[in-house]
Backbone as numpy.savetxt, mean C-alpha at the origin, in Angstrom:
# Nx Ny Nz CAx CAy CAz Cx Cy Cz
15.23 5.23 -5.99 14.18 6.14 -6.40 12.90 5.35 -6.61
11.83 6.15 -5.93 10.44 5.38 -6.76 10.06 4.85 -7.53
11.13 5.62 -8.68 10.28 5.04 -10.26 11.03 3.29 -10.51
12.06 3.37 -9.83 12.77 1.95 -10.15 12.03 0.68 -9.61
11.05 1.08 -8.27 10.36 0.31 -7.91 9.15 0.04 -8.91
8.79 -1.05 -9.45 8.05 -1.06 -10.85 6.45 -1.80 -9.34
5.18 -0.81 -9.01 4.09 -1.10 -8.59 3.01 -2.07 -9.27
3.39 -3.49 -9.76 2.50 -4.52 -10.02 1.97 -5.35 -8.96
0.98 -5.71 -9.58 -0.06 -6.53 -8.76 1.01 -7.88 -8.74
0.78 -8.71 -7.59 2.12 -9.80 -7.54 1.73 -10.85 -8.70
0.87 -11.05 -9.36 0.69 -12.19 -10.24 0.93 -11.06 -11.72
1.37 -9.88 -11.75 2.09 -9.55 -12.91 3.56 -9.64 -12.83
4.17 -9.76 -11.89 6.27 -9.41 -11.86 6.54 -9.64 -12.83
7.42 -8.83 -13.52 8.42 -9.12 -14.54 8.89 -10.46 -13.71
9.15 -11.55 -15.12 9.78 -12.55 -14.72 11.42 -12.12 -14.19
12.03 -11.53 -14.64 13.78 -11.87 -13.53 13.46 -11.42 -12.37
12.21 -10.57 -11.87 12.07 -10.33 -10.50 11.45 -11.56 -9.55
10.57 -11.84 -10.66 9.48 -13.01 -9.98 10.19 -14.39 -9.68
11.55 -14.53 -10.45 12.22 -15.82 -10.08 13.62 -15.21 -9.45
13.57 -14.03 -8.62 14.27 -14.35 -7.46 13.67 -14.21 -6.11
12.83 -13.37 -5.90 11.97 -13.31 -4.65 10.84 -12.95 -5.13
9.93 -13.76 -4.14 8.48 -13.07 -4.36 8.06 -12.12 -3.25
7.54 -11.04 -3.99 6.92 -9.90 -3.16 5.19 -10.38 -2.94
5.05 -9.42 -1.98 3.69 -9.07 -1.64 3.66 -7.55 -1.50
2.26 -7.48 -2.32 1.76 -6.00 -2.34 0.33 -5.50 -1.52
0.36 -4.79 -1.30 -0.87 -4.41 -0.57 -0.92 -2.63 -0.85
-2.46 -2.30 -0.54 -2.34 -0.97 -1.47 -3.44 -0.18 -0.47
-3.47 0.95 -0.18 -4.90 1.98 0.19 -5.12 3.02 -0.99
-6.42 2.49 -1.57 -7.12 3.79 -2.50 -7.50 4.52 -1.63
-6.96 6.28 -1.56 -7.27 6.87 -0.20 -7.73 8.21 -0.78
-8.85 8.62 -0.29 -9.74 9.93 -1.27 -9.21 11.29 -0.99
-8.29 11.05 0.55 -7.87 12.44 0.81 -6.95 13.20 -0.05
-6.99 14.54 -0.25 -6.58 15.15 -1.76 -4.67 15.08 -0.87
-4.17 15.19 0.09 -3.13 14.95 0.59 -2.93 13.58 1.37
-1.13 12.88 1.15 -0.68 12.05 2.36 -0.52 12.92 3.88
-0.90 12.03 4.85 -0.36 12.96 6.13 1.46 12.69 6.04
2.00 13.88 6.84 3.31 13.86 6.79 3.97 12.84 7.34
4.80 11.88 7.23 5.33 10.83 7.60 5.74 10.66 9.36
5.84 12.14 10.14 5.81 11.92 11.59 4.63 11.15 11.79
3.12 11.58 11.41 2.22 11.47 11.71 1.98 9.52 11.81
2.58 8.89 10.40 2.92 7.79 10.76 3.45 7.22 11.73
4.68 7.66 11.97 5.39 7.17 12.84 4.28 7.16 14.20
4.28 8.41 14.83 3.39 8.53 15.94 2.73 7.64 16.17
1.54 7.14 15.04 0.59 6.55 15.18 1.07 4.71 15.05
1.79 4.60 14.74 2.97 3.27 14.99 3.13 3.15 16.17
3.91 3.96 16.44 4.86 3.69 18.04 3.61 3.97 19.24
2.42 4.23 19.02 1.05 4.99 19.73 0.61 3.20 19.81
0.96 2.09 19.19 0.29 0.80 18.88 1.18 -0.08 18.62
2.77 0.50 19.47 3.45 -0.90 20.08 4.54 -0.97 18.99
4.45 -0.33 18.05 5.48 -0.87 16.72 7.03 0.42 17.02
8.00 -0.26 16.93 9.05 0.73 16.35 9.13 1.06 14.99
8.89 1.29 14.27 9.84 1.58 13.15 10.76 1.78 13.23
11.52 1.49 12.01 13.05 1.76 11.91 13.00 2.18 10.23
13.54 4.10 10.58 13.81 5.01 9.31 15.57 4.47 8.81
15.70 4.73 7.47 16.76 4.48 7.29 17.72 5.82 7.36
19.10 5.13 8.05 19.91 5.96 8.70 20.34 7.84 7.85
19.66 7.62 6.94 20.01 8.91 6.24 19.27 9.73 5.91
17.80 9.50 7.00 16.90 9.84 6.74 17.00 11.69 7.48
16.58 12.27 7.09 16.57 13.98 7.82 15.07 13.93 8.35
15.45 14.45 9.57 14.18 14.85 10.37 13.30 15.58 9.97
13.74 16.57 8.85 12.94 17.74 8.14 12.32 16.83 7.08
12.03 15.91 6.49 11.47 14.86 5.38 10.31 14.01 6.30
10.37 13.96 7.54 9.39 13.23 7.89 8.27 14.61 8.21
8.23 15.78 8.16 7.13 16.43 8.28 6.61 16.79 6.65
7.34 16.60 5.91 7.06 16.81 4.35 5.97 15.76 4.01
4.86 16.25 3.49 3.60 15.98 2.87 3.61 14.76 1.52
4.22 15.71 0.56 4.63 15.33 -0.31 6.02 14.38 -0.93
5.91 13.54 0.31 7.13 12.41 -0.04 6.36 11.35 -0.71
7.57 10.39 -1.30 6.98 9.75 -2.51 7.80 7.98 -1.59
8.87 8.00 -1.36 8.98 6.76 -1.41 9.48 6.43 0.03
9.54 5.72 0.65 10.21 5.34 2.32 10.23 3.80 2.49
11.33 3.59 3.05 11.63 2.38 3.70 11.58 1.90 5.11
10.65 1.27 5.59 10.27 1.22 7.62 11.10 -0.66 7.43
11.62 -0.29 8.06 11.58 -1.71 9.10 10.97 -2.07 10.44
10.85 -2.86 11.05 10.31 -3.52 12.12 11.12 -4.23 13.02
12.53 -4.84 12.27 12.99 -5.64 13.08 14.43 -5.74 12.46
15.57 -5.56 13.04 16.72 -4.92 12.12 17.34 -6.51 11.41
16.69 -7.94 11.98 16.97 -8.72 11.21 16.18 -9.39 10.63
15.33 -8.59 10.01 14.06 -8.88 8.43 14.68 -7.74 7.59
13.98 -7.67 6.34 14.08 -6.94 5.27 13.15 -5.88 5.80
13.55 -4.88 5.21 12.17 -3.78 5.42 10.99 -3.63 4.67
10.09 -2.84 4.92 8.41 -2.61 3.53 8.95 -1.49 3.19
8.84 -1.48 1.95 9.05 -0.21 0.85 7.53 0.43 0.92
7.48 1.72 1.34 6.13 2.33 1.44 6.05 3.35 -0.10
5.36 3.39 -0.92 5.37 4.14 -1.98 4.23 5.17 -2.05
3.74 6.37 -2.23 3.19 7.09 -2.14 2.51 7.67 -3.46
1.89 7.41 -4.43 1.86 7.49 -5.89 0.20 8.24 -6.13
0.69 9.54 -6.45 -0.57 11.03 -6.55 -1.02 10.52 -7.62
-2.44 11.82 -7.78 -3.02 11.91 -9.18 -2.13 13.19 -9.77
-1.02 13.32 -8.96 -0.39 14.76 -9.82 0.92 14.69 -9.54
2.01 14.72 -10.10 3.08 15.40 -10.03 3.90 14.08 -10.96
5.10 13.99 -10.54 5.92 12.66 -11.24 5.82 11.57 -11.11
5.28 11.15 -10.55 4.34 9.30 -10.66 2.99 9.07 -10.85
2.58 10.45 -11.57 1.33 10.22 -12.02 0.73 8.88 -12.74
1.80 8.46 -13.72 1.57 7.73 -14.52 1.52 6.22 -13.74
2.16 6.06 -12.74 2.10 4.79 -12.38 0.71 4.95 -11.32
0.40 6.24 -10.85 -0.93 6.40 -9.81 -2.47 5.80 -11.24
-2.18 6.81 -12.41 -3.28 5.76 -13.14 -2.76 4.63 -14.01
-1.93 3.94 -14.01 -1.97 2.47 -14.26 -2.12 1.70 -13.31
-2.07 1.94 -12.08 -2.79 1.24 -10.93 -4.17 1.14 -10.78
-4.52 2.24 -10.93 -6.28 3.18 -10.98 -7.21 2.00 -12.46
-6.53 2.03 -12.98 -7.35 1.43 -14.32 -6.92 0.04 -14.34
-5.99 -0.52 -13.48 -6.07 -1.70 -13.99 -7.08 -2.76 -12.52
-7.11 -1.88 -11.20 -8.38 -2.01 -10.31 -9.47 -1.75 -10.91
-9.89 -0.44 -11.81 -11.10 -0.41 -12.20 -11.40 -1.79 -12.99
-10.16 -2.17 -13.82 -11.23 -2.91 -15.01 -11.49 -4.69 -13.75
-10.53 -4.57 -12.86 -10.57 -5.86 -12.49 -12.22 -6.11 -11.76
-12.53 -4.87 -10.69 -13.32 -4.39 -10.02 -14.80 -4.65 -11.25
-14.14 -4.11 -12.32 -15.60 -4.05 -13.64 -16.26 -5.39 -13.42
-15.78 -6.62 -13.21 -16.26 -8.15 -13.63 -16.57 -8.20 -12.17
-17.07 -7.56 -11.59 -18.07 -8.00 -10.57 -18.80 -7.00 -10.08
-20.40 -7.28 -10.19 -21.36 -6.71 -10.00 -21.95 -6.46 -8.65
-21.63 -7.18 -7.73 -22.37 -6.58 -6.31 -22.05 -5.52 -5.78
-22.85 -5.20 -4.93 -22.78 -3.90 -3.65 -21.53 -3.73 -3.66
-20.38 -4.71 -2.80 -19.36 -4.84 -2.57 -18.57 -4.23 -3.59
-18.70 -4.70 -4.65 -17.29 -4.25 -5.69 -17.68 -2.91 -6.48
-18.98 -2.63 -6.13 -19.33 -1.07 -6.62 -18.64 -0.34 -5.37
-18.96 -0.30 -3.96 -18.43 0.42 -3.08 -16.69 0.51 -3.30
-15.87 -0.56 -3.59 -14.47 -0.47 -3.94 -14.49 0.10 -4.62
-15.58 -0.16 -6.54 -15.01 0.54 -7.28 -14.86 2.37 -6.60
-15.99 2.77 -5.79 -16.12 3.99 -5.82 -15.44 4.77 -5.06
-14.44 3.56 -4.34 -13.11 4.30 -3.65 -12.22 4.51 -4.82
-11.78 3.46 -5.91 -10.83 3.44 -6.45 -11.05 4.61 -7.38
-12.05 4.98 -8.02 -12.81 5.83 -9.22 -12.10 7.40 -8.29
-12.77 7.42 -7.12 -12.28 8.63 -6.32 -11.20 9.13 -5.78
-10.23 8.10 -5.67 -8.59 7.88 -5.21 -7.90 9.35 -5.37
-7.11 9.73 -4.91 -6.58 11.17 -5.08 -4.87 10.66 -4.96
-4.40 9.30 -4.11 -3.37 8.75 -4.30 -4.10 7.12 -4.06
-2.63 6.48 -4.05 -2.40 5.34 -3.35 -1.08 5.13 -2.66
-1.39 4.77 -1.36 -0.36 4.04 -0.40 -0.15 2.72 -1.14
1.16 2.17 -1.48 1.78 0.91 -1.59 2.76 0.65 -0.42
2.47 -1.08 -0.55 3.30 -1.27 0.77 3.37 -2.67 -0.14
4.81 -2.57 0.07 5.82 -4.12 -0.21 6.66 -4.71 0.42
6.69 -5.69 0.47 7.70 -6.48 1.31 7.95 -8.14 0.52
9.19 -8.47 1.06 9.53 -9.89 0.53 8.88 -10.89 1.41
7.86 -11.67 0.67 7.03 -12.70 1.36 8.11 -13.82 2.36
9.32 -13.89 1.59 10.43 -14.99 2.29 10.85 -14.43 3.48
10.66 -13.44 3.85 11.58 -12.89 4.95 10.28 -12.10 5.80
9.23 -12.39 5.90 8.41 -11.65 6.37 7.74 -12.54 7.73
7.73 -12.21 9.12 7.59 -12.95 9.85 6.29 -11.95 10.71
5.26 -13.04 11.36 4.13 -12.90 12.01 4.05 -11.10 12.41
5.26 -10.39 12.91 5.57 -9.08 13.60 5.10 -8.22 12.06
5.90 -8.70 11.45 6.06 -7.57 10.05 4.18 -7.68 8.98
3.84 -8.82 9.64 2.52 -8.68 9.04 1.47 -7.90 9.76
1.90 -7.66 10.92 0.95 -6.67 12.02 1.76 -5.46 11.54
3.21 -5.13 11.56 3.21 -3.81 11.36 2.19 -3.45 10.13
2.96 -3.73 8.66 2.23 -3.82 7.73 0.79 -3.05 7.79
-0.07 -4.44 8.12 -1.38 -3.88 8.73 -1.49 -2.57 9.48
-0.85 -2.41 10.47 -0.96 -1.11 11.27 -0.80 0.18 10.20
0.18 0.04 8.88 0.69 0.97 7.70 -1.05 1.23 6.99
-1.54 0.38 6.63 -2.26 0.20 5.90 -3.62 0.77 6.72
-3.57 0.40 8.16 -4.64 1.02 8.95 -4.94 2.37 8.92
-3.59 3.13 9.23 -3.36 3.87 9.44 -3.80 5.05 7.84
-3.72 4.19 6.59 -3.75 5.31 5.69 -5.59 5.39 5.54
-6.08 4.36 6.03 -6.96 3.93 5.45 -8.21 4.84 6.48
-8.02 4.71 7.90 -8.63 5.99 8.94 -8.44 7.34 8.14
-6.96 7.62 8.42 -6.71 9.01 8.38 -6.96 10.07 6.54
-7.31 8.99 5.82 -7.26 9.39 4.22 -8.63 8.99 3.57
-9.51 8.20 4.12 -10.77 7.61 3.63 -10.19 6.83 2.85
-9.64 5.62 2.77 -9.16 5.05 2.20 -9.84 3.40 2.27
-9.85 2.64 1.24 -9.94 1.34 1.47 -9.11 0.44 0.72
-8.34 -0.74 1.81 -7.45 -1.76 1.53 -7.60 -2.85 0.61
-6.80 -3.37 -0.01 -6.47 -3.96 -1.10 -5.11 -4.62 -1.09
-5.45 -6.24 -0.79 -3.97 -6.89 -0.63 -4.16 -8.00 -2.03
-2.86 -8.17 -2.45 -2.67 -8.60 -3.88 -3.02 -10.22 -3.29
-3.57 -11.16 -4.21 -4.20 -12.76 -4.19 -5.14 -12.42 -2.92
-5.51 -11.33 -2.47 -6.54 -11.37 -1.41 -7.83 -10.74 -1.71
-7.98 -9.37 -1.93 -9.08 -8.59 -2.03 -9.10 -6.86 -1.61
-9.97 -6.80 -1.49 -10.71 -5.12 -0.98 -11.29 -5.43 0.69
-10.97 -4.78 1.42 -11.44 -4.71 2.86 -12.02 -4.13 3.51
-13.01 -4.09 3.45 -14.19 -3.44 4.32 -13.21 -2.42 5.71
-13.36 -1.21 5.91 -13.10 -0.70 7.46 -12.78 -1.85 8.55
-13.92 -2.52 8.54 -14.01 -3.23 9.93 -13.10 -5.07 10.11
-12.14 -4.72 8.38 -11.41 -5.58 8.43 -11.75 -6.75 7.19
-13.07 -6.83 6.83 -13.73 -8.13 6.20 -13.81 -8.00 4.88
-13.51 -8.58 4.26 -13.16 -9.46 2.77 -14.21 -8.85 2.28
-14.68 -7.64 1.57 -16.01 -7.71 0.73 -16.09 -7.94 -0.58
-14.49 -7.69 -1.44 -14.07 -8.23 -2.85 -13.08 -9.48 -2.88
-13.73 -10.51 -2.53 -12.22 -11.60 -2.68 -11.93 -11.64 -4.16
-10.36 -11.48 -4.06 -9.81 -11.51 -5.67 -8.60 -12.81 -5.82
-9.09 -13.21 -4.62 -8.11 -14.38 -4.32 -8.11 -16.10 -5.90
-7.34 -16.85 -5.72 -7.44 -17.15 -7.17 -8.29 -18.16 -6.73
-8.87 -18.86 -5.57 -10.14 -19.73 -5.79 -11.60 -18.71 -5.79
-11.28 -17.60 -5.47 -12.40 -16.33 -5.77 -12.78 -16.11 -7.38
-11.33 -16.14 -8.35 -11.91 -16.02 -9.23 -12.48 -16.53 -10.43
């Protein structure tokens, strides 16, 4: 279930998580008041070379559902998969949609340029967030393009802008405009 997946920035993990694997997180603050339905993903995957791989118990009637909250894609049946998390301003993960929301705002607060006002004013506006996780140990050159393609994809179709954990906020056109990286800060 969603809620067991605990959505921290990677330099918060609870320690028994953080000393067995390290994750990487990456996130889209996305303004559209809905997720598109999970075919729509797929499509736009396999439209740019990627398979996904749904897990085997997945029902065909759940990938046109709007309102899904948690999914697992793989890329390659011998890597781990990205846990995709889906977290509203409304319903039962509200609470983890604004402890995400406020703890970008306040980070976003300690910097004053153009740049980190335009993030803040995605994050301030957010209606969800796309999370995307994966185990940094098992993650190979393929799974960092899918990834990306996940993150592309919410970020076109939702007005959304990207946010990868020890990295930053990403401009549309790809480019670093908040480095939050730790010689950034």
């Amino acid at each position: 279930m969603a809620k067991e997946l605990p959505i921290l920035p990677s330099t918060a993990q609870p320690a028994d998580e953080a000393q067995t694997e390290p994750y990487q997180y990456s996130r889209v603050f996305c303004q559209k008041e809905n997720s598109p339905p999970l075919r729509l993903l797929m499509e736009f995957l396999t439209s740019h070379g990627q398979t996904p791989i749904t897990p085997p118990n997945m029902e065909d009637a759940m990938l046109d559902e709007w309102a899904w909250v948690q999914v697992t894609l793989g890329y390659d049946r011998h890597k781990k998969p990205i846990q995709v998390v889906c977290a509203r301003d409304r319903g039962t993960y509200r609470d983890v949609f604004e402890a995400e929301k406020k703890l970008f705002l306040d980070i976003l607060s300690a910097h004053d340029d153009i740049e980190a006002g335009l993030a803040r004013e995605y994050v301030e506006r957010a209606k969800f967030i796309l999370t995307t996780r994966f185990s940094q140990q098992d993650m190979s050159d393929e799974g960092y393009d899918f990834n990306g393609w996940i993150l592309e994809f919410y970020q076109d179709q939702c007005n959304g802008i990207v946010q990868i954990d020890q990295q930053g906020f990403y401009s549309p056109q790809g480019d670093l405009i908040v480095d939050l990286s730790l010689k950034g800060e």
